[in-house]
C-alpha positions in Angstrom: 55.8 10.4 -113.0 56.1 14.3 -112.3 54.1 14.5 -109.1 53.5 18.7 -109.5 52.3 21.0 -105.8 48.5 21.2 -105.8 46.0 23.1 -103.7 44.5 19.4 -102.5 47.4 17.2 -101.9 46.6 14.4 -100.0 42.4 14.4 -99.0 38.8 15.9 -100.6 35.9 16.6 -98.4 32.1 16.0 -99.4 29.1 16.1 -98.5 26.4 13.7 -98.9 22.9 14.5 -100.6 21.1 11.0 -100.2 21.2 10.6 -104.3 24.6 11.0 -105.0 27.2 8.0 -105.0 30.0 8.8 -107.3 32.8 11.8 -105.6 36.0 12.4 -107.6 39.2 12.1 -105.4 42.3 15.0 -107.0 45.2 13.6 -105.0 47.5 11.2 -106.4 46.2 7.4 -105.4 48.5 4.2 -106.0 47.5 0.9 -107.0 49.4 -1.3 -104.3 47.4 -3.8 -102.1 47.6 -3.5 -98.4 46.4 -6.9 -96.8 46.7 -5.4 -93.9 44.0 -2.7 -94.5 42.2 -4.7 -97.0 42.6 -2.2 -99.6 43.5 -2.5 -103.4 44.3 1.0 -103.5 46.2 3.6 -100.9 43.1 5.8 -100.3 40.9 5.9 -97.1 36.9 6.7 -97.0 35.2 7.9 -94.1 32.0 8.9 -93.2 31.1 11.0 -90.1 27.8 11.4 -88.7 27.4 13.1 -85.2 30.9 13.0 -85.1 31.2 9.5 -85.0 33.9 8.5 -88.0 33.3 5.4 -89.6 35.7 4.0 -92.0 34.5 2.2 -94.9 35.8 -0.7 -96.4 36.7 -1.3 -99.9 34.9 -3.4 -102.5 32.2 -3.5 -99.8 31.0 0.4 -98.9 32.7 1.9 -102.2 35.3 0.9 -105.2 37.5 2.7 -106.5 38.1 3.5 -110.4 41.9 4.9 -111.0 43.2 6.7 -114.4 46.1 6.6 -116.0 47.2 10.0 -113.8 46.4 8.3 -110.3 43.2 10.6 -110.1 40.4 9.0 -110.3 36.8 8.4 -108.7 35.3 6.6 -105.5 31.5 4.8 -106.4 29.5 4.2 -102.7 27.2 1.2 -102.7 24.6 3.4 -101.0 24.4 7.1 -101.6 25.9 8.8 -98.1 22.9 11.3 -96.8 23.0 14.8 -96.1 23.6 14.6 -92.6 26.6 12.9 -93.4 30.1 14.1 -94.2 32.7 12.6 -96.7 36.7 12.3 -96.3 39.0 11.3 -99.0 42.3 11.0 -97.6 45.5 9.2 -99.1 46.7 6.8 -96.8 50.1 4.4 -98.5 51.3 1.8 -96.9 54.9 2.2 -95.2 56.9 0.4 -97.3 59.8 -0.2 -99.6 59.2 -3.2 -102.1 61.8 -1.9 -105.4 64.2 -4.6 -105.9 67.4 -3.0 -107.9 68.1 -6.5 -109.3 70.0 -5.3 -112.5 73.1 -3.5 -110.8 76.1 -4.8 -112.5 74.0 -5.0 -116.0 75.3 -1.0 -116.4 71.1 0.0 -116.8 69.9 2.0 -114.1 66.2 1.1 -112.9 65.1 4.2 -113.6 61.2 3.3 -113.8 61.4 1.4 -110.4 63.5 4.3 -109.1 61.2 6.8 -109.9 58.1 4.8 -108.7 59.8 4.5 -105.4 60.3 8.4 -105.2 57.0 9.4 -105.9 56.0 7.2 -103.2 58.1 8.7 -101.0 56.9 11.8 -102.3 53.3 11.4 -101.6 54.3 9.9 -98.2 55.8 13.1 -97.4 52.3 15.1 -98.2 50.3 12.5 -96.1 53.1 13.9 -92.8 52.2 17.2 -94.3 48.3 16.9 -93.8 48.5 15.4 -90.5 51.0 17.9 -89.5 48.7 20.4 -90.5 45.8 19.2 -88.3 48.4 18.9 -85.2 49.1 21.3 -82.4 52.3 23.1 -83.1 54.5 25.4 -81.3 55.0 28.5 -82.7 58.3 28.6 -85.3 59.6 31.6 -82.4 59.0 29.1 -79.2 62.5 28.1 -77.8 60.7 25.3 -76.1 61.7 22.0 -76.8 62.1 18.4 -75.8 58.1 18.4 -75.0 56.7 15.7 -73.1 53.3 15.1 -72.9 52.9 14.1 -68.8 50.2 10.7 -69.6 50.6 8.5 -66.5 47.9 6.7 -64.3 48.1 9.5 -62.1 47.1 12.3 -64.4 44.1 10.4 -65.5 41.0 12.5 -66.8 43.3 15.6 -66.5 43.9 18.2 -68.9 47.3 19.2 -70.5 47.8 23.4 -70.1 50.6 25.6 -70.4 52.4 25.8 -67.2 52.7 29.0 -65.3 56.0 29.6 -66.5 55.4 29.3 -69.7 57.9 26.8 -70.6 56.3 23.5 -70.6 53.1 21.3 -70.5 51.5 19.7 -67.4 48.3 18.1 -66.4 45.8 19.7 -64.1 42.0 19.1 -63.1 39.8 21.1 -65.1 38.8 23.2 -61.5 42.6 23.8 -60.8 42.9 25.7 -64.3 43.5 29.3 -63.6 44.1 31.6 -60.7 41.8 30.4 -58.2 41.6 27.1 -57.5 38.1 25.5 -57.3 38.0 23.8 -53.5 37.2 20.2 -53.0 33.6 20.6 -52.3 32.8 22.7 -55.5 34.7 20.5 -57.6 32.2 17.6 -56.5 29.5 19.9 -58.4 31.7 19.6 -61.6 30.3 15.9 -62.9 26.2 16.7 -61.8 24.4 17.0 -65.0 21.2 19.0 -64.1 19.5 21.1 -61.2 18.3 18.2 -59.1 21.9 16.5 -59.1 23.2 19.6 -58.0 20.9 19.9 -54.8 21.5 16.2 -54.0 25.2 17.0 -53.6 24.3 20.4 -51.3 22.0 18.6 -49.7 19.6 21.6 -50.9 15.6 21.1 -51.6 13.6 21.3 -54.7 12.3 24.9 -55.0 9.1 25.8 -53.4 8.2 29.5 -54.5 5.2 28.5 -57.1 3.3 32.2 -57.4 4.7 35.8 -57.6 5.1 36.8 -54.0 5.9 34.1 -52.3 8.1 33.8 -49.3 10.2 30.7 -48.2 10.1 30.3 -44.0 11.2 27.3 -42.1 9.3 24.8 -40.9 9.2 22.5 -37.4 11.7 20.4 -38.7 14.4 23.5 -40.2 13.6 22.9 -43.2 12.1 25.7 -46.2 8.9 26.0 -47.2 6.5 28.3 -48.8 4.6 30.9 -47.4 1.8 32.1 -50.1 1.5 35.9 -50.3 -1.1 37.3 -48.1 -4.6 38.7 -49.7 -4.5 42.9 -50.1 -4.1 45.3 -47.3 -2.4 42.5 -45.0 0.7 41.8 -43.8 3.3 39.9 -42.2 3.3 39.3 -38.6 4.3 37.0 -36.2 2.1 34.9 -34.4 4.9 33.5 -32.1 5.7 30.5 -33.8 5.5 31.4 -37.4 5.3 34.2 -39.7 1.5 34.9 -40.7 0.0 37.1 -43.0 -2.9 39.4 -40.9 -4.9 42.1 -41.4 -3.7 45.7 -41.0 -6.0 46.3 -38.1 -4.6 43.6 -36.3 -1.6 43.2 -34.0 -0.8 40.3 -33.0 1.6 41.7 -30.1 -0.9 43.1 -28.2 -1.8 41.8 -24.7 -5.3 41.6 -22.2 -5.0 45.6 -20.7 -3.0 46.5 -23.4 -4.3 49.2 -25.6 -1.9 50.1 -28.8 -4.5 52.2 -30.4 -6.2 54.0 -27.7 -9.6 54.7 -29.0 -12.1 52.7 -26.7 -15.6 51.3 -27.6 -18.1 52.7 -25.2 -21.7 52.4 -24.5 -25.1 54.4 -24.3 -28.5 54.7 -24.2 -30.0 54.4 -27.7 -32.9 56.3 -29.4 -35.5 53.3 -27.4 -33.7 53.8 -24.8 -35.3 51.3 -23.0 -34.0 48.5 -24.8 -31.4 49.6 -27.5 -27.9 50.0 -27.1 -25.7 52.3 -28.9 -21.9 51.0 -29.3 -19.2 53.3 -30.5 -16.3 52.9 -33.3 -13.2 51.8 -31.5 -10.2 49.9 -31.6 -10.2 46.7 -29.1 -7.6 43.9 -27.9 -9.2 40.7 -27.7 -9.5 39.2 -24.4 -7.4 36.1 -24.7 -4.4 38.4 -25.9 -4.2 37.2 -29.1 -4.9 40.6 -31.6 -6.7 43.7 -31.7 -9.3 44.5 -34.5 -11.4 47.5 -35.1 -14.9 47.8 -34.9 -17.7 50.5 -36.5 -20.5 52.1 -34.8 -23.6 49.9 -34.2 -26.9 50.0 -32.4 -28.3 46.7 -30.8 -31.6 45.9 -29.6 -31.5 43.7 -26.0 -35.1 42.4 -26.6 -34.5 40.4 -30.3 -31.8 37.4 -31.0 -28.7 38.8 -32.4 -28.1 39.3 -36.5 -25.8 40.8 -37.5 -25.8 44.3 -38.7 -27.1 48.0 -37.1 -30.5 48.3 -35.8 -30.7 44.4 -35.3 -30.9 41.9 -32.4 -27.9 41.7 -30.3 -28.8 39.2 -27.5 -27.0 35.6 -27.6 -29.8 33.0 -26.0 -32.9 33.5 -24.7 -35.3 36.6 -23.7 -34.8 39.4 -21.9 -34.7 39.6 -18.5 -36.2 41.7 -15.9 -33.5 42.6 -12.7 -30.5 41.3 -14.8 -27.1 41.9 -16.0 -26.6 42.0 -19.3 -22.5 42.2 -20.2 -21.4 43.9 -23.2 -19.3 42.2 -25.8 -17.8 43.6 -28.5 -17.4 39.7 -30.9 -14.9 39.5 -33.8 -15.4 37.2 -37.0 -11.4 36.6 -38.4 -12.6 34.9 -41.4 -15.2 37.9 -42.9 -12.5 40.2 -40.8 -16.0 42.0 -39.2 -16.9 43.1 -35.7 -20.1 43.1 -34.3 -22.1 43.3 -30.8 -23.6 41.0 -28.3 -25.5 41.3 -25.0 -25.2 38.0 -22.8 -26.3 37.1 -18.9 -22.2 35.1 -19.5 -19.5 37.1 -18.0 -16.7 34.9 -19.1 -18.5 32.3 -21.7 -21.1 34.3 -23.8 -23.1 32.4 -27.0 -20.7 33.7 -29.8 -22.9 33.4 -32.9 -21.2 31.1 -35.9 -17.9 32.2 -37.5 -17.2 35.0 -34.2 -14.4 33.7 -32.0 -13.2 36.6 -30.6 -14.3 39.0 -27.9 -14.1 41.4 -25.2 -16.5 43.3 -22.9 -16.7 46.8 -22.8 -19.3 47.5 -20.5 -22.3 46.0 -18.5 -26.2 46.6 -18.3 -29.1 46.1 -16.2 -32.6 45.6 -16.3 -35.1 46.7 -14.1 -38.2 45.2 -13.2 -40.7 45.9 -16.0 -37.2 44.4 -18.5 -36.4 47.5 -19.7 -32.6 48.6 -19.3 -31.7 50.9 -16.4 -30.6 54.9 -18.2 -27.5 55.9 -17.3 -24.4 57.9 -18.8 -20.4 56.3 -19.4 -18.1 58.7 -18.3 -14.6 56.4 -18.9 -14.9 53.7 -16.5 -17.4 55.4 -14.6 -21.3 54.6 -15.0 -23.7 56.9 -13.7 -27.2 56.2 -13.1 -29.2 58.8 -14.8 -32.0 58.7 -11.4 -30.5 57.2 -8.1 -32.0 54.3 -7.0 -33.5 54.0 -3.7 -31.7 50.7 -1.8 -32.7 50.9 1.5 -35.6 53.3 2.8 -36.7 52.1 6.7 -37.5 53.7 9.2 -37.9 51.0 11.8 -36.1 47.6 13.3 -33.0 48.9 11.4 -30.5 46.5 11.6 -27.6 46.9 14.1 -25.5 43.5 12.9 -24.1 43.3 9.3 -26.6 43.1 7.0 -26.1 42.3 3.0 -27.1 44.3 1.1 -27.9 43.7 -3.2 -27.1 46.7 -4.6 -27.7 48.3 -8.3 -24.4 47.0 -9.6 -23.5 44.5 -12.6 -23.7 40.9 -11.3 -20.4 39.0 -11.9 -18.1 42.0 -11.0 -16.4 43.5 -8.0 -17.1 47.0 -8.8 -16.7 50.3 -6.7 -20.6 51.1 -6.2 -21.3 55.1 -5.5 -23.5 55.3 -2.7 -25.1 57.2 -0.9 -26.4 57.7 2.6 -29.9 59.8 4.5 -30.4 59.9 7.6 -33.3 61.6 9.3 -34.6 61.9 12.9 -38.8 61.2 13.2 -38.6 62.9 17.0 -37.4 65.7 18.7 -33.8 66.0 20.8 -33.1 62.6 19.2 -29.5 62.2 18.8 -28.4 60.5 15.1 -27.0 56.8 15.2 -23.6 55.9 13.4 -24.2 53.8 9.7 -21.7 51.9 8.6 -21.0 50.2 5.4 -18.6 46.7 4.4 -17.0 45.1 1.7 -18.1 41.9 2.1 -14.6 40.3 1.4 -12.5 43.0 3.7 -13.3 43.3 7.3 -12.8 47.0 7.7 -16.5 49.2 8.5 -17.0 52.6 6.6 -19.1 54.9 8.4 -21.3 56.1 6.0 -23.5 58.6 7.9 -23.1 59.9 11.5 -24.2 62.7 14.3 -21.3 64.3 14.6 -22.2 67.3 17.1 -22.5 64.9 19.5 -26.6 66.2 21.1 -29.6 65.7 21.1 -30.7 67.4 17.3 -33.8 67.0 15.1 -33.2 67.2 11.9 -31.2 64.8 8.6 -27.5 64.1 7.0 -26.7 63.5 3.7 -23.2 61.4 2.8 -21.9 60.0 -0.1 -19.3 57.4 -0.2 -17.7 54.4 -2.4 -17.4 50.7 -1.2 -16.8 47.4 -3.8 -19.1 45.2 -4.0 -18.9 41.2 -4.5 -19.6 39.4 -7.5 -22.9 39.0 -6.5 -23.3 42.8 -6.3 -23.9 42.7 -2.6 -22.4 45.0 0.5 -22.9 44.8 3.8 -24.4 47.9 6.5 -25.5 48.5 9.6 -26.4 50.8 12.3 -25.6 51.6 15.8 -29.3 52.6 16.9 -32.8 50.7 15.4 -34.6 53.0 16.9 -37.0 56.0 15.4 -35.4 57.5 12.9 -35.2 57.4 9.1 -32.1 55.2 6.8 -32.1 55.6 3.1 -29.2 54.2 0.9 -29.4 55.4 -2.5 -27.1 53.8 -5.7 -25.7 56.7 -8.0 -23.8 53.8 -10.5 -20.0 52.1 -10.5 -16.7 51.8 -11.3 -15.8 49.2 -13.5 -12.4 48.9 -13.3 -11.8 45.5 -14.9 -12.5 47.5 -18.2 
């Protein structure tokens, strides 16, 4: 036969639609059994599915029906689906079975002849379709003699292009290129997911969960997440970890230590013989762990605390008459609210529930009918608003030390500003030396004296400053007991441990 160029030489491609089992086939198909491939006929049918090819066998997947012009039809036993694709391709065996047995008869073979060169033919366009779906060089490329590099050694490689230009070679996918990918990264290359990858850093799991969120480092080095802070706060240092705090409150500030320098002071209130009025102020707390800020509140002495202005304010108890009262400015960190407290406790008042924090800023005292003791804060300085009389004697005045409780706040050394009278009760009586002691030095003060040094009738006035003890006591004495007149008077303190 004529075998004539056609646009589909040597293979069809189909589709499959779940229905429909017979597909033409438009390239030329002999009839010549292949034992080999099991076939009756030289055509190959394959099916792909997730491009997995499966080839089907004859007279069990399909049959072929052939016409007289070797075109003809395949029939599938089942009708190939739509996610599967069909391949028609021709597929003769390579061989040569023509026989010219009649040479010397003087008749050419011509049918035999012919058959052979069609076969030959069509076994030309089979090279020519799988030609066509190999890699070729372009027809200008001066390259030849190309060897594909497939050893042991290049195993899982790819083939490229060499630098040059001029030949094929086999590299690891993370040499390709300019910049080769190190050792380490390359080990990257074969993890399939996130989690692989941070097994090979040696990286964690991510921890930020909320907007915000901040990653610090544990005891142990390792990250973990910070949740972001409520409004207004932020981050400080606690000096271990990062914290989130209020803006009121440093955490760098130390007993003493005053970053904003507005101190809480005391007064008299409106009952001024039992209220307390405590000013807005900044204060550190007095195990140097922050500073908060507090608003303006008045506290009763006489009622249990609660919270609040106008309320209560002592910790335990009733009030006392003759007593020291300290008092504490108290700090809640959880409702982030100051308050006030009075307490007989220097150094462990009766914090109500939820106040952990505190620190004094000034003391009180009762006098004998309960009632607090008027006086005016000037700094450090408390001044009694009437001086109280100490000592008034006028006989058997004591010429060895003597203590002395003076009007002071129990539980502190404070600098007590004194006074001293001194008054003669005859005529041409000449005035004895006084002299005042802190009880823990051993140097006398002479706090009132004669000093023209005759016989006078008449009275001295001195003022002076001596600490007391914690227990509010001095110590005095006189170098004469006999008629004459000694009054020590208390103006108020110092309190310098403010």
């Amino acid at each position: 036969m004529t075998i004539a160029e056609t646009t589909s030489q040597t293979r069809n491609n189909y589709t499959g639609n779940g229905s429909t089992t017979v597909f033409p086939f438009t390239f030329i198909v002999l009839e010549e059994s292949n034992q080999a491939l099991n076939r009756d006929y030289t055509i190959k049918v394959i099916l792909t599915e997730n491009d997995v090819e499966t080839v089907q066998q004859e007279n069990t997947d399909y049959t072929v029906q052939l016409g007289t012009d070797g075109l003809g039809t395949v029939t599938f036993t089942t009708a190939p689906t739509a996610t599967q694709s069909i391949t028609f391709l021709s597929e003769i065996p390579r061989t040569q079975s023509t026989d010219y047995i009649n040479i010397g008869t003087d008749k050419f073979p011509a049918n035999s002849h012919e058959g052979t060169v069609d076969k030959l033919t069509l076994i030309s366009r089979e090279q020519d379709e799988a030609i066509d779906r190999s890699i070729l060089l372009p027809e200008s490329s001066t390259l030849t003699n190309v060897t594909i590099p497939v050893s042991a050694e290049n195993a899982d490689k790819a083939i490229v292009v060499n630098s040059a230009g001029d030949d094929l070679t086999a590299k690891n996918l993370a040499d390709i290129g300019t910049a080769p990918v190190t050792d380490f990264a390359k080990t990257l290359l074969d993890d399939n997911n996130a989690s692989e990858a941070r097994t090979t850093l040696d990286a964690q799991e991510d921890v930020i969960t909320t907007q915000g969120d901040i990653i610090v480092g544990n005891v142990s080095g390792e990250a973990e997440r910070l949740p972001v802070g409520t409004v207004g706060q932020i981050l400080q240092s606690n000096g271990t970890n990062p914290v989130w705090a209020n803006k009121d409150i440093s955490t760098t500030t130390t007993k003493g230590q005053s970053l904003l320098p507005n101190p809480i002071t005391i007064s008299n209130g409106t009952d001024s013989d039992h209220d307390i009025d405590f000013t807005a102020g900044n204060f550190n707390f007095d195990d140097g762990s922050g500073q908060a800020v507090a608003t303006a509140l008045t506290k009763q002495i006489d009622s249990s605390w609660v919270a609040g202005n106008n309320a209560g304010g002592l910790d335990t108890g009733s009030v006392a008459a003759d007593t020291t009262y300290h008092c504490f400015v108290i700090w809640n960190p959880t409702t982030e609210t100051a308050d006030f407290l009075f307490s007989t406790s220097l150094a462990s008042p009766t914090l109500p529930s939820g106040y952990t924090k505190k620190t004094r800023v000034g003391s009180i005292i009762t006098n004998s009918s309960s009632n607090i003791i008027l006086f005016v804060q000037r700094g450090k300085e408390f001044i009694l608003k009437t001086k109280i009389t100490e000592v008034n004697i006028s006989s058997s005045i004591p010429t060895s030390l003597t203590d002395l409780v003076v009007t002071s706040p129990n539980g502190l050394i404070t600098s007590v500003l004194m006074g001293c009278h001194i008054q003669t009760n005859a005529t041409a009586y000449k005035f004895p030396t006084v002299f005042a002691k802190d009880k823990n030095l051993d140097t006398e003060v002479i706090i009132g004296a004669d000093g023209r040094g005759g016989d006078f009738t008449g009275k001295t006035m001195n003022n002076f400053s001596i600490y007391s003890d914690t227990s509010s006591t001095i110590q005095y004495r006189a170098t004469d007991s006999g008629t004459w007149n000694l009054q020590i008077f208390c103006f108020g303190w110092v309190d310098y441990q403010l």
